[in-house]
N, C-alpha and C positions, 0 to 999 in steps of 0.2 A: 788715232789716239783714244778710240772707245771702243771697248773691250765686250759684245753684247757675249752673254751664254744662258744656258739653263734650259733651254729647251726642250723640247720632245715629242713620244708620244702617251697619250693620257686619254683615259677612257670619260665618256659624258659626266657628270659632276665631279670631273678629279680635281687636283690643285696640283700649281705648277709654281716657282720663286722663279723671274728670269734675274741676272745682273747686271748691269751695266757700271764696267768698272773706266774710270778716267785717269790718262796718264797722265804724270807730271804735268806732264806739257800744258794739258787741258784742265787744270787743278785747279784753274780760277773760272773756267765755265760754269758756273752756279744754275743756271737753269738748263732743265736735260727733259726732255721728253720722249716719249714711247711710243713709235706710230705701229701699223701693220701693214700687209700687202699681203692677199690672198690672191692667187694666179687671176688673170682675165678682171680685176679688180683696182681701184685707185689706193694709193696708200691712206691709209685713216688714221687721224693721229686717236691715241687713244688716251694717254694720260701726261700730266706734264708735273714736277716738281719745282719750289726756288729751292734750291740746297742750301740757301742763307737763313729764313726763315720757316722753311717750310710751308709754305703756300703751296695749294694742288688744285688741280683741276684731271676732272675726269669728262668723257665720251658717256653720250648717256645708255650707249648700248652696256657699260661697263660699270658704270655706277652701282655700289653694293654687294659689288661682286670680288673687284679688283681693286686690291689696297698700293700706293707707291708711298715708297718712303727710302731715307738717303741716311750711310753710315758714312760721317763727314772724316771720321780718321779715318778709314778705307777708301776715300775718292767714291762710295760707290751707290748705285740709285738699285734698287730694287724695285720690280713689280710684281707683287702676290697675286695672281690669278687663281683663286678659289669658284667651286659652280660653271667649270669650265663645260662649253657649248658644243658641238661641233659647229657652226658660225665661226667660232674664234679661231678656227684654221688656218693660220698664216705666216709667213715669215715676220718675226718682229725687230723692229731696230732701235736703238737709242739715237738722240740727237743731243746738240748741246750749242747754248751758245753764249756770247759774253753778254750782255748786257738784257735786263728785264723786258720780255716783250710784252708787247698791249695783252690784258689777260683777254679780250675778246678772240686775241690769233693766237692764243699758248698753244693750239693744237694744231695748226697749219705749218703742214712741212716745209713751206716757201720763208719759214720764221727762223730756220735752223741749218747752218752752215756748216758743222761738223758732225757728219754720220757715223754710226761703227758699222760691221758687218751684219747680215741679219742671222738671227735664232730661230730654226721651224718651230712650230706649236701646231702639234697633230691633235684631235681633238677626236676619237672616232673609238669604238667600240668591236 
């Protein structure tokens, strides 16, 4: 019921929008986060939004770099990766779940019960 895209590849300081779009179904999942998985590596969650009020929390690998923000008529969460790395080479996912997590765990994937598919993000020159 989550819809990840936007991916690519992109050469060192490019920018990339991924989306994450929510269906119906998941319309009242208000909080949606953004982890990664780069091969041989643990998933990182990277960013997290409430789609109620807008509350966010970022990774401080991503901080200032990468903006998330949500189009509430569109069901849909965006993450603006600008200044991208090659570090940030990884598959990325959306998550989502119903009710406010502690903002200590926003980023911990053990917080988030509803996955989409992942989006690669090639980052290389």
């Amino acid at each position: 019921q989550l819809q990840a895209s936007g991916g690519g590849l992109v050469q060192p300081g490019g920018s990339l929008r991924l989306s994450c779009t929510l269906s119906a179904f998941s319309s009242d999942y208000y909080h949606v986060a953004w982890f990664r998985q780069a091969p041989g590596k643990e998933r990182e969650g990277v960013s997290y939004i409430n789609r109620r009020d807008g509350t966010t929390r970022y990774a401080d690998s991503v901080k200032g770099r990468f903006t998330i923000s949500r189009d509430r008529t569109k069901n849909t969460v965006y993450l603006q990766m600008n200044y991208l790395k090659p570090e940030d080479t990884a598959a990325y996912y959306c998550a989502a779940r119903l009710n406010r997590p502690v903002m200590s765990a926003a980023l911990s994937a053990a917080m988030y019960y509803n996955w989409g598919q992942g989006t690669q993000v090639t980052v290389s020159s």
